[in-house]
DRENLUM-169717 format. One record per residue: x, y, z of N, C-alpha, C in turn. Coordinates in Angstrom, 2 decimals, m for minus. Each point is the difference from the previous one (the first is absolute). Example, Ala and Ser with C-alpha at 12.3 -4.5 7.8 and 13.67 -1.06 7.14 Angstrom:
+---------+---------+---------+---------+---------+---------+---------+---------+---------+
|    n.xx |    n.yy |    n.zz |   ca.xx |   ca.yy |   ca.zz |    c.xx |    c.yy |    c.zz |
+---------+---------+---------+---------+---------+---------+---------+---------+---------+
|   13.19 |   m5.69 |    7.80 |   m0.89 |    1.19 |    0.00 |    0.90 |    1.20 |    0.00 |
|   m0.35 |    1.05 |   m0.72 |    0.82 |    1.19 |    0.06 |   m0.77 |    1.09 |    0.73 |
+---------+---------+---------+---------+---------+---------+---------+---------+---------+
END
This chain:
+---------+---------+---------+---------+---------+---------+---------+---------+---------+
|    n.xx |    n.yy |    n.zz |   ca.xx |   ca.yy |   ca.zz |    c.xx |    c.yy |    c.zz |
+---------+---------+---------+---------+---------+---------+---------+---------+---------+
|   78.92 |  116.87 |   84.01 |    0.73 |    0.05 |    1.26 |    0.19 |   m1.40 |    0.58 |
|   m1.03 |   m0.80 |   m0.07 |    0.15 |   m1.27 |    0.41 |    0.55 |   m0.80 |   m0.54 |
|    0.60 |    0.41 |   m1.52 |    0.70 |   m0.94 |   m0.96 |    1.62 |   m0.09 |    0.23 |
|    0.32 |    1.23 |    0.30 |    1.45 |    0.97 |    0.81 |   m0.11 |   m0.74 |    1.09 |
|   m0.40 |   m0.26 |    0.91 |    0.43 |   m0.74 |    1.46 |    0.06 |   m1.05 |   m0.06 |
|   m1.20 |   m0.90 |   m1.33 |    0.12 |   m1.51 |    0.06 |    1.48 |   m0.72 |   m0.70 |
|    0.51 |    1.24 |   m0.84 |    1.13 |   m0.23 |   m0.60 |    1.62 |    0.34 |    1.21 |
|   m0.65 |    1.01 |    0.76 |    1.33 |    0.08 |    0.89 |    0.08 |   m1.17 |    0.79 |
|   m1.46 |   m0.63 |    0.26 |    0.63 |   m0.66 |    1.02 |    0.36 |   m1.33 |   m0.31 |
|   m0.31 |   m0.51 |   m1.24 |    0.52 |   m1.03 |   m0.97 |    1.72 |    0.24 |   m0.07 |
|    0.25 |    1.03 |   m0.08 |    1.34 |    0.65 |   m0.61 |    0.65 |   m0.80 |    1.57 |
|   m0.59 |    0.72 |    1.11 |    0.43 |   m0.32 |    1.46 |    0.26 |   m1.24 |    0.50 |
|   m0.88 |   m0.86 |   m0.45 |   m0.01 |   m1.76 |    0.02 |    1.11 |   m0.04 |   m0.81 |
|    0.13 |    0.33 |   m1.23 |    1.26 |   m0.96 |   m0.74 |    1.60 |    0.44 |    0.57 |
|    0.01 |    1.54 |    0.18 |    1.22 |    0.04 |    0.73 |   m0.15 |   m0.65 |    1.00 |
|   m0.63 |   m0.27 |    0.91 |    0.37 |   m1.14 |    1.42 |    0.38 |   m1.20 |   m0.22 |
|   m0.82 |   m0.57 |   m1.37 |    0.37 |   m1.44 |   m0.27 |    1.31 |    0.37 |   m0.78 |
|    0.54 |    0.99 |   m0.80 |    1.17 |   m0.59 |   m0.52 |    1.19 |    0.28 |    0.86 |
|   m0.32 |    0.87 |    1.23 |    1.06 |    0.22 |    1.18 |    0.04 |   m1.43 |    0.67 |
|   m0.90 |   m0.24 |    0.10 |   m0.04 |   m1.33 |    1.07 |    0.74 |   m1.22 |   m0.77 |
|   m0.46 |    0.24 |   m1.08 |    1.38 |   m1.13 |   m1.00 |    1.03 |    0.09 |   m0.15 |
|    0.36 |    1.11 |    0.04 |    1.31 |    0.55 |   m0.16 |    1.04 |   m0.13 |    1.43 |
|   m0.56 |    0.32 |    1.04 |    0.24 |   m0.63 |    1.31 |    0.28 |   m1.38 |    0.03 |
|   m1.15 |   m1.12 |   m0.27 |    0.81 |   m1.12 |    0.16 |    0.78 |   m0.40 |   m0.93 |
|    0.27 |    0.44 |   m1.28 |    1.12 |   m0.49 |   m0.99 |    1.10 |    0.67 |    0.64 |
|   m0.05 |    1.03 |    0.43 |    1.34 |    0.33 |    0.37 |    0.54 |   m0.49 |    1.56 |
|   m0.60 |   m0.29 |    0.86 |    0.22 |   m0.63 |    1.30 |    0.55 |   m1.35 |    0.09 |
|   m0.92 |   m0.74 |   m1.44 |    0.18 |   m1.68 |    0.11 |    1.25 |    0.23 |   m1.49 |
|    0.38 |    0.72 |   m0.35 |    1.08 |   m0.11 |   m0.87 |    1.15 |   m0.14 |    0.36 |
|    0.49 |    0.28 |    1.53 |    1.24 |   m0.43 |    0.26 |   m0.20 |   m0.40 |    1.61 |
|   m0.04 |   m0.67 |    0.06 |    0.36 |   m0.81 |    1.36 |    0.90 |   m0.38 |    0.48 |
|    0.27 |    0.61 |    1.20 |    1.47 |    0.12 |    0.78 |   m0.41 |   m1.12 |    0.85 |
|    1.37 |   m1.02 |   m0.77 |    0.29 |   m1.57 |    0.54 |    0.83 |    0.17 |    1.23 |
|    0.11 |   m1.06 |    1.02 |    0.71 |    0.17 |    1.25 |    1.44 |    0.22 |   m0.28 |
|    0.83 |   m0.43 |   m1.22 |    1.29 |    1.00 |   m0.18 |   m0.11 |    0.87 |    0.13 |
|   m0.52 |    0.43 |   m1.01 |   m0.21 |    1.67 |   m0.29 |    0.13 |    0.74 |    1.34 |
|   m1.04 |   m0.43 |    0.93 |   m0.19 |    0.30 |    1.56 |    1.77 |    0.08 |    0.75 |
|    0.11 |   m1.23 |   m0.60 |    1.69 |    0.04 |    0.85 |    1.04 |    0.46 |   m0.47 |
|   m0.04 |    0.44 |   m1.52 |    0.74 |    0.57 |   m1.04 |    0.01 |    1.63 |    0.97 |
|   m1.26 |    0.58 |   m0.09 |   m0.35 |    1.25 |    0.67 |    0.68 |    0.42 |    1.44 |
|   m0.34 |   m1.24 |    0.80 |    0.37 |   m0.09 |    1.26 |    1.54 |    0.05 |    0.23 |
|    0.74 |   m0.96 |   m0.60 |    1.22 |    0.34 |   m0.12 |    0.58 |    1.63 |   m0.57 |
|   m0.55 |    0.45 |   m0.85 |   m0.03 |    1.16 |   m0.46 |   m0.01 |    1.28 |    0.47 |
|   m1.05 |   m0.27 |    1.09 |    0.00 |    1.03 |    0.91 |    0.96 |    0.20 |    1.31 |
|    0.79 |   m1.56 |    0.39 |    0.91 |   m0.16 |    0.71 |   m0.55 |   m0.80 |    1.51 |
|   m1.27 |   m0.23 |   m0.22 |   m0.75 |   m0.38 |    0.94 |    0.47 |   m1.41 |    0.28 |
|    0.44 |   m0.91 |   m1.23 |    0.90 |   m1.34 |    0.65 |    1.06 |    0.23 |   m0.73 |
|    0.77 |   m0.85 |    1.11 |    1.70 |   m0.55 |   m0.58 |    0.29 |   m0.52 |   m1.03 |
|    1.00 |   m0.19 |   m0.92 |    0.24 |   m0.96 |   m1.00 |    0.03 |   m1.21 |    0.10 |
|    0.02 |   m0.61 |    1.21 |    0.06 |   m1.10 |    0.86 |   m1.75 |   m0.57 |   m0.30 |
|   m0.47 |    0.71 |    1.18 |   m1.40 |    0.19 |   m0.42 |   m1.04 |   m0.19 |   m0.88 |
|    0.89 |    0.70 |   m1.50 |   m0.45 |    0.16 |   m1.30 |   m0.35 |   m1.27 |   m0.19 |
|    1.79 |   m0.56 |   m0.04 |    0.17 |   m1.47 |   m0.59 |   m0.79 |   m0.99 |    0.81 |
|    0.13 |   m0.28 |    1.37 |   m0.98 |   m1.10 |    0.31 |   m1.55 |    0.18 |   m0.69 |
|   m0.46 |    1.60 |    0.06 |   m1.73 |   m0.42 |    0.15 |    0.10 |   m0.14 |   m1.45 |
|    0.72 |    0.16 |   m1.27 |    0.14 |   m0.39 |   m1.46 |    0.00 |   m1.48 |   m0.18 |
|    0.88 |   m0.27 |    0.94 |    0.14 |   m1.70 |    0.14 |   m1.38 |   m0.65 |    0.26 |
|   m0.86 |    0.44 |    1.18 |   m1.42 |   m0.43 |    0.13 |   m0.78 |    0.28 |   m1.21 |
|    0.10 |    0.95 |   m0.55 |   m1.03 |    0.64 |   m1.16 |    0.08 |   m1.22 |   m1.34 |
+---------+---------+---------+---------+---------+---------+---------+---------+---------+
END
């Protein structure tokens, strides 16, 4: 009985560690650059084309 629990909870540790890896490979795999941000923003209609173009010009 004690061999069954020492193994579940081994089992329990490794799924956490390979979730928790899997989380940051996939979070730090694409990083939304400040275009992207203004690519979006324009997109949604939230700035002008005007707009677009100056804060592109700063970027």
């Amino acid at each position: 009985m004690g061999l069954i629990l020492l193994l579940i909870v081994i089992a329990v540790v490794i799924f956490f560690f390979v979730k928790i890896s899997r989380d940051k490979e996939t979070s730090g795999s694409h990083k939304e650059t400040p275009l992207d941000v203004l690519r979006t923003r324009y997109a949604k209609g939230e700035i002008s084309k005007g707009e677009f173009d100056r804060m592109k010009e700063d970027l």
